[in-house]
C-alpha positions in Angstrom: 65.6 111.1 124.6 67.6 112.5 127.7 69.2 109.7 128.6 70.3 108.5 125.4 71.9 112.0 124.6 73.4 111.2 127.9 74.8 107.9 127.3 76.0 109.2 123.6 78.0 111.8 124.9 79.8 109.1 127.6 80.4 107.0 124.9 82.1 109.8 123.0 84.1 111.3 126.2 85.5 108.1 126.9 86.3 106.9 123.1 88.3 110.4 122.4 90.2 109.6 125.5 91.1 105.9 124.9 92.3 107.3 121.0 94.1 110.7 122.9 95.7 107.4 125.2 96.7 105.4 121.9 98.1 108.8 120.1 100.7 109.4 123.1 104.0 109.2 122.4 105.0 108.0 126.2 102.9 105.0 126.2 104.4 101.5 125.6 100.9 99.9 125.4 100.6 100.7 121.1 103.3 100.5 118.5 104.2 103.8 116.3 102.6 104.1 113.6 105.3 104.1 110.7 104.5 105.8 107.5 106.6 105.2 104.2 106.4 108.3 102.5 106.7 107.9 98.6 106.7 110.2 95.5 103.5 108.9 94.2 101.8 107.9 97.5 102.2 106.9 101.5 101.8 103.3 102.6 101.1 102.6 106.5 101.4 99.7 108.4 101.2 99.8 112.2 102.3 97.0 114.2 101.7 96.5 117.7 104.4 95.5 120.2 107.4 95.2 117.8 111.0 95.2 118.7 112.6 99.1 118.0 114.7 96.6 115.5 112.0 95.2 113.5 110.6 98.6 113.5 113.5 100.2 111.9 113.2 97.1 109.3 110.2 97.6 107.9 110.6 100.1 105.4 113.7 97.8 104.4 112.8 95.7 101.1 114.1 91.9 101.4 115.6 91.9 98.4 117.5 94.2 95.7 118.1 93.9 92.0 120.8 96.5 92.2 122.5 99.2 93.9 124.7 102.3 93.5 126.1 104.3 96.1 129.0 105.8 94.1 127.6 109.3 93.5 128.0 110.3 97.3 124.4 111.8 97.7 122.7 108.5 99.1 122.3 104.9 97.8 119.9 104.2 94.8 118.5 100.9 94.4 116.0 99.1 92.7 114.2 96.6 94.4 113.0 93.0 92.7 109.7 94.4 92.6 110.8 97.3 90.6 110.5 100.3 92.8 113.3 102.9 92.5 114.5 103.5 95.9 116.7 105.8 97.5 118.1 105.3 101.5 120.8 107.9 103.4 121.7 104.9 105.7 120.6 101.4 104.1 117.8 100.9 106.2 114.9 102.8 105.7 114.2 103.8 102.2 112.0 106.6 99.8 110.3 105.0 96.9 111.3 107.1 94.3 109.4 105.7 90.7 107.5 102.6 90.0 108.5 100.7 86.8 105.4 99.0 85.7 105.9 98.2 82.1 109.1 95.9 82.5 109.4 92.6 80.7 109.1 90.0 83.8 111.2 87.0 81.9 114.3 89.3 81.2 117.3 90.7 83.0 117.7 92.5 85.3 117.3 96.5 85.1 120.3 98.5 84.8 121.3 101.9 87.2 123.4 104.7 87.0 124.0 107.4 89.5 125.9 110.8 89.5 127.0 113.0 92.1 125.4 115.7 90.0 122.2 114.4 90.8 122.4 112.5 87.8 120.1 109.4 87.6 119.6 106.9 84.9 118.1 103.7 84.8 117.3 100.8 81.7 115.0 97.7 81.5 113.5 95.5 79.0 109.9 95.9 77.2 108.3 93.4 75.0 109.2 96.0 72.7 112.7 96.9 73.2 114.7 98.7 75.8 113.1 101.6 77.9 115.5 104.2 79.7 114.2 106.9 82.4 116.4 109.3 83.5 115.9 112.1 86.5 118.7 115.4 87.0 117.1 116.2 90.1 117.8 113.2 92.2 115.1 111.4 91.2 112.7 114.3 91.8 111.0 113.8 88.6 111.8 111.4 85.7 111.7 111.6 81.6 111.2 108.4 79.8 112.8 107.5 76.5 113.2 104.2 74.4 115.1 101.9 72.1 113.5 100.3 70.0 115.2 96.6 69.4 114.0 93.0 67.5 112.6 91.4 70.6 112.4 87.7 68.7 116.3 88.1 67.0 118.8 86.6 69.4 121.4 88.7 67.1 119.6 91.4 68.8 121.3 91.1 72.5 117.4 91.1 73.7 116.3 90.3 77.2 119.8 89.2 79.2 121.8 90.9 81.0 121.7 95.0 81.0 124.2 97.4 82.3 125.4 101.3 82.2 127.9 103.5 82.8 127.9 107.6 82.2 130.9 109.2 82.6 129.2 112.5 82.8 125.9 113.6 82.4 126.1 113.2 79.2 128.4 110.7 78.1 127.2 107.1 78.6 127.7 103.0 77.4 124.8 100.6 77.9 125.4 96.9 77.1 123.2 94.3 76.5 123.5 90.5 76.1 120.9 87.9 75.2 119.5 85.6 77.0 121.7 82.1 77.9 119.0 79.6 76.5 119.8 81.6 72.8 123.2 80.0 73.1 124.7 82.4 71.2 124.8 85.5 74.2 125.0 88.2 71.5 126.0 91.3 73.1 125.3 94.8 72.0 127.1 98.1 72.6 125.4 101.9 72.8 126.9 104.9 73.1 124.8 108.2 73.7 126.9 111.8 73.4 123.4 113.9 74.3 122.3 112.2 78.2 120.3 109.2 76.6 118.1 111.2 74.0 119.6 108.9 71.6 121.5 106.4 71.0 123.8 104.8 68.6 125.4 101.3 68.2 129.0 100.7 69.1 129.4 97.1 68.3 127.7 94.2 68.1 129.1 90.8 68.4 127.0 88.5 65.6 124.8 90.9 63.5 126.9 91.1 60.5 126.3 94.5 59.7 127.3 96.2 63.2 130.0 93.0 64.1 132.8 94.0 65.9 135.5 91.4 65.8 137.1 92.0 69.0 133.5 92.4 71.1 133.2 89.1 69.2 135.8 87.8 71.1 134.5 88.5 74.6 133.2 84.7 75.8 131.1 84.0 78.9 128.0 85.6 80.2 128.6 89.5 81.1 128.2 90.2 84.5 128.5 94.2 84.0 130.7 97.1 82.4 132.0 100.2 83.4 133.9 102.8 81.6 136.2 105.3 84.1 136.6 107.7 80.8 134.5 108.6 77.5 136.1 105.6 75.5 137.9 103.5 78.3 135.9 101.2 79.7 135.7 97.3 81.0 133.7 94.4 80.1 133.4 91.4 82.3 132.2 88.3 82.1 131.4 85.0 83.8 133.1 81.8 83.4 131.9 79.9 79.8 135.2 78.0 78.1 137.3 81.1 77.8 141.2 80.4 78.6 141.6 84.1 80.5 140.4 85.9 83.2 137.1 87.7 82.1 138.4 91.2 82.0 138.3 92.9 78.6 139.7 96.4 78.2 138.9 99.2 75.3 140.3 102.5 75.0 137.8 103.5 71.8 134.4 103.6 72.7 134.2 99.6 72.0 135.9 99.2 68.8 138.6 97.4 70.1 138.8 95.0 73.2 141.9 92.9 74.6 141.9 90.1 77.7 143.8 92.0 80.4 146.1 90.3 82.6 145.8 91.0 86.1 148.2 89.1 89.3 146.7 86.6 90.8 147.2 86.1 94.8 149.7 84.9 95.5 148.2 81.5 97.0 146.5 81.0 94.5 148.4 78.5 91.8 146.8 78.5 88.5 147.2 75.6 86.2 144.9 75.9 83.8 140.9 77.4 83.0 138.6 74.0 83.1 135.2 73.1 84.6 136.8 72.6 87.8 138.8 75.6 87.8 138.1 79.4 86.3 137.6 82.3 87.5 133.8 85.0 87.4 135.2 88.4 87.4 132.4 91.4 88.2 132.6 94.7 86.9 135.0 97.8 88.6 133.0 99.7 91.0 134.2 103.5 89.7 134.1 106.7 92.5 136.0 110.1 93.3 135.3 112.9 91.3 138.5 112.0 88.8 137.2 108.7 88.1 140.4 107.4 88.1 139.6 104.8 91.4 137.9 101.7 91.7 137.0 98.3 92.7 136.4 95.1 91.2 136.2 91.6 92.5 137.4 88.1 91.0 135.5 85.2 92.0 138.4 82.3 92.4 136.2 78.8 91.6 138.8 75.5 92.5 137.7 72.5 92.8 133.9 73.6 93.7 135.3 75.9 96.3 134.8 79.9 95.9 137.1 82.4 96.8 136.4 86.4 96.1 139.1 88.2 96.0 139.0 92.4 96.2 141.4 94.5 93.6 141.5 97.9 93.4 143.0 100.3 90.7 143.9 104.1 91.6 145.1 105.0 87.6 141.6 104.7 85.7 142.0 101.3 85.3 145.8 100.8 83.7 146.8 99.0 86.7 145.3 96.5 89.4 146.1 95.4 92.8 145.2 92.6 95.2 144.0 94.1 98.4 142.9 90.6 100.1 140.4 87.7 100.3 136.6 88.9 101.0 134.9 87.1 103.4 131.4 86.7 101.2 130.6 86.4 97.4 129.3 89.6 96.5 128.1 89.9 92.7 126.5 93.5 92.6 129.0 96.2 94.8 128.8 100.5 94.4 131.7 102.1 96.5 131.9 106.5 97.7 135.3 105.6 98.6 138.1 103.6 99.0 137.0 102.3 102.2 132.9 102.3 102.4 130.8 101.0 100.0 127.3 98.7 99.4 126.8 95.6 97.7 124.2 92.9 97.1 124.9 89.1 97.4 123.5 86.1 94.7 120.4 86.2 96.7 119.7 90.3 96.5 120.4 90.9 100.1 121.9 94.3 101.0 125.1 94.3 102.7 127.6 97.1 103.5 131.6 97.4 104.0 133.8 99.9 105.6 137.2 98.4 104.7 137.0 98.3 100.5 134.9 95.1 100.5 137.5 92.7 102.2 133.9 92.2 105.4 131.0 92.8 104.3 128.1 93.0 107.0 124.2 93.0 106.6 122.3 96.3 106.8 
């Protein structure tokens, strides 16, 4: 019995020390362990002899659904498995809520961000809309809904979703139905009281809600944005229209008109057909006036793309080329007239520091 005490406690002696040999922080023989700490939970992984690089990675998700960096205080995001995230830098992110009742064959989710601490966020559920919204910085979250005919494609059910609050209050959110519907209804809300409720501002078939100018709106939307409470933009993606797909109101929706914007000055346009039109993509809003943004026009000739970078410093009455980008960027959030985030067709985070005209990979 002697001796196997005495071989127990060698065992022991020398296991503690090969785990007090793995634990320090000067060897090079073990990897760190990286921990990614969540609101709900901590997830570990610990690789063994990584690169510093594909350490710093590994919290980073490989692809986004969106992202908004405009209120200042960090980048939100929501990644394509529907976690809310939030980053300082890009790289390494905190998961901040888990959607888990979304509809899987709709559009994407929809995120808004204030410098308040203001944070709001929609998606589709087989039975309508569902809305969460946090005033801590996505601290803690309250869920609401809106309840809309899943199976009526006069509904604007299960395409494309976007928002836009002007205040913590104040707030648009636009839906469109899906492209195999063929009719791409899209639906406007309006909410006076922070998303507790909300109330139709125009809809583009149902005959009881019409409204004759959001009627007039063709393409598939690619987002919205309103600087003000009742001046805002709708744009839209290429789909027969004879404009550019910028449409302005200046009363909550009621009203919409095609704006005209300068082209660049290379760019020679003929006329809108198959093999030339042009995508435009919502304004990216930021500053505490709300009076400055940017948005990007996606320049198709001839099967060759060209985005283009505008910017407006007057709320949106004005626009001005600032140059060629050098990469197609379809999602973009900007904290100033210089730095900004944005994701590509793919969901791949990238970031600027010259108001979108290069855009590198976090």
């Amino acid at each position: 019995m002697k001796i196997f005490k005495d071989v127990l406690a060698v065992c022991l002696s020398m296991l503690l020390f090969v785990m007090a040999g793995c634990r320090s922080t000067g060897g090079t023989d073990v990897a760190p362990e990286i921990i990614i700490r969540t609101a709900s939970s901590e997830y570990y992984t610990s690789p063994s002899r990584e690169s510093s690089e594909a350490l710093t990675n590994a919290a980073q998700p490989k692809s986004f659904l969106t992202v908004d960096a405009s209120s200042g205080q960090g980048i939100y995001a929501i990644s394509d498995d529907f976690h809310v995230l939030k980053s300082q830098d890009g790289k390494s992110w905190v998961n901040l809520l888990d959607i888990s009742n979304y509809s899987a064959k709709s559009g994407k989710p929809a995120l808004a961000a204030l410098k308040s601490g203001f944070v709001f966020i929609a998606y589709y559920t087989s039975a309508g809309i569902e809305t969460q919204k946090s005033v801590d910085a996505g601290s803690s979250w309250s869920k609401s809904s809106i309840k809309i005919p899943t199976d009526d494609p006069e509904s604007g059910y299960g395409g494309s979703l976007a928002l836009s609050f002007v205040n913590q209050t104040d707030g648009y959110l636009l839906t469109s139905g899906l492209p195999a519907a063929g009719t791409m209804c899209k639906a406007l809300y309006k909410t006076l009281n922070g998303g507790e409720s909300w109330e139709s501002a125009g809809n583009s078939l149902n005959s009881e809600k019409a409204t004759a100018d959001l009627t007039k709106i063709g393409g598939y939307t690619t987002g919205m944005a309103f600087f003000h409470f009742g001046t805002g933009f709708i744009t839209c993606s290429y789909h027969g229209q004879n404009e550019i797909s910028l449409y302005k109101t200046t009363n909550h929706g009621t009203n919409w008109l095609s704006m005209e914007i300068a082209l660049p000055k290379n760019v020679i346009l003929l006329k809108y057909s198959k093999d030339y039109y042009i995508d435009a993509y919502p304004p990216a809003i930021y500053g505490n006036d709300r009076n400055h943004a940017k948005l990007l026009l996606n320049i198709c000739n001839n099967g060759a793309k060209a985005p283009y970078v505008y910017s407006s410093n007057d709320g949106g009455v004005t626009w001005m080329v600032n140059g060629k980008s050098n990469l197609i960027i379809k999602s973009y959030s900007f904290t100033d007239d210089k730095n900004g985030f944005g994701l590509d067709e793919y969901g791949t985070l990238y970031s600027t520091d010259n108001g979108g005209l290069t855009w590198i990979k976090t």
